[in-house]
C-alpha positions, 0 to 999 in steps of 0.5 A: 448523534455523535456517530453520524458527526463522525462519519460525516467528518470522516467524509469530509476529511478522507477526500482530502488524502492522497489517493494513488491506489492500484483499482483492484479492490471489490467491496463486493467480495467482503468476506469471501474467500479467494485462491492465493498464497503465503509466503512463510518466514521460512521461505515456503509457498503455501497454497490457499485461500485468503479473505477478501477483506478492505485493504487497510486490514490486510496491509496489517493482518490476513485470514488464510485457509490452507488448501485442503483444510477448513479452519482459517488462520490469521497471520500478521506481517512479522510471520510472512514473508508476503502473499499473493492475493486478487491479482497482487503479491504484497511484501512484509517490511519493518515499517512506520506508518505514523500511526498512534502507537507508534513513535517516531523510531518504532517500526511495525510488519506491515504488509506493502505493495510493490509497483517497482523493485530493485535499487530503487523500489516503489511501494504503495501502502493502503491506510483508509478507504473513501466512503459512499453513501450506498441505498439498499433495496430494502431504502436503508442507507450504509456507508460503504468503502468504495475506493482504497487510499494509499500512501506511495512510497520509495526505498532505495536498496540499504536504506529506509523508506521515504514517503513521496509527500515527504518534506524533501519531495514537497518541490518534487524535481528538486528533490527527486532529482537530488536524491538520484543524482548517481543517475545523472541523466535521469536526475536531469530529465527529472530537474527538466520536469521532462518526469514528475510525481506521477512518473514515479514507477517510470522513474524507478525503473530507469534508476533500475537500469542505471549504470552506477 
């Protein structure tokens, strides 16, 4: 009884949570092994497989069988440097996720997905999966992950990350248009709301491409 409570308030609350994810992840592909690559602390690209897992996990940890060999081997943040994996390279950063064990000034390695790079980066962070209620045929009903969510992020170069449900971003053109204000002609469109939240990685590139 207090299993099906949880899932059930899981299914309510998860819904509510931003949803900005990249459409890439199968649930179909759990636990199979696909072509990819890591990047060590060192630097060194090393060719493998990587196991396809929900994508909250492999915002934290991976499983990799290096080309040639059979027995997998786990990696977390603080090994790698990044990989590469269905389509997309991920990023290891020193990183505070407001999960539990963390306080407020601790960091973990997290692996984060990069949608703009430069001096103003854009990343996405998976956290949850929203959850469906899938029939088998054999009638049994499974709750099953249907759809990544995700956390986005900005960083401008030197300094930390800033969430974009962040306090500073909650009235988005004021805030936004003040933390790029070295651009004034984007920081205007921005205030003009000629660009939104949803221009984010539209946004980031301009910056880029800014003269400072």
């Amino acid at each position: 009884m207090k299993l099906f409570q949880l899932l059930l308030t899981a299914l309510i609350i998860l819904p509510a949570l931003p949803l900005c994810a990249q459409n890439w992840f199968d649930a179909q592909k759990l636990g199979e092994y696909e072509e990819g690559y890591i990047v060590s602390a060192e630097g060194d690209t090393i060719q493998g497989r990587i196991l396809y897992n929900y994508p909250a996990v492999m915002a934290r940890k991976i499983s990799f069988i290096k080309a040639g060999e059979e027995k997998p081997e786990r990696y977390k943040g603080k090994e790698l440097k990044g990989y590469y994996f269905a389509g997309n390279y991920w990023e290891s950063h020193e990183f505070n996720d407001g999960s539990i064990k963390l306080s407020a000034k601790q960091k973990d390695h997290i692996f984060l997905y990069p949608l703009a790079l430069g001096k103003l980066s854009v990343y996405e962070h998976y956290f949850a999966e929203i959850t469906d209620w899938v029939k088998y045929e054999d009638g049994v009903n499974k709750v099953m992950p249907s759809e990544p969510r995700t956390d986005t992020y900005v960083k401008k170069e030197g300094e930390d990350f800033v969430d974009l449900n962040h306090i500073r971003f909650m009235r988005f053109h004021k805030g936004m248009s003040k933390f790029l204000s070295d651009c004034p002609a984007l920081a205007t469109d921005i205030s003009e709301k000629k660009l939104g939240r949803i221009h984010i990685v539209e946004i980031a590139k301009r910056y880029n491409a800014c003269e400072h």
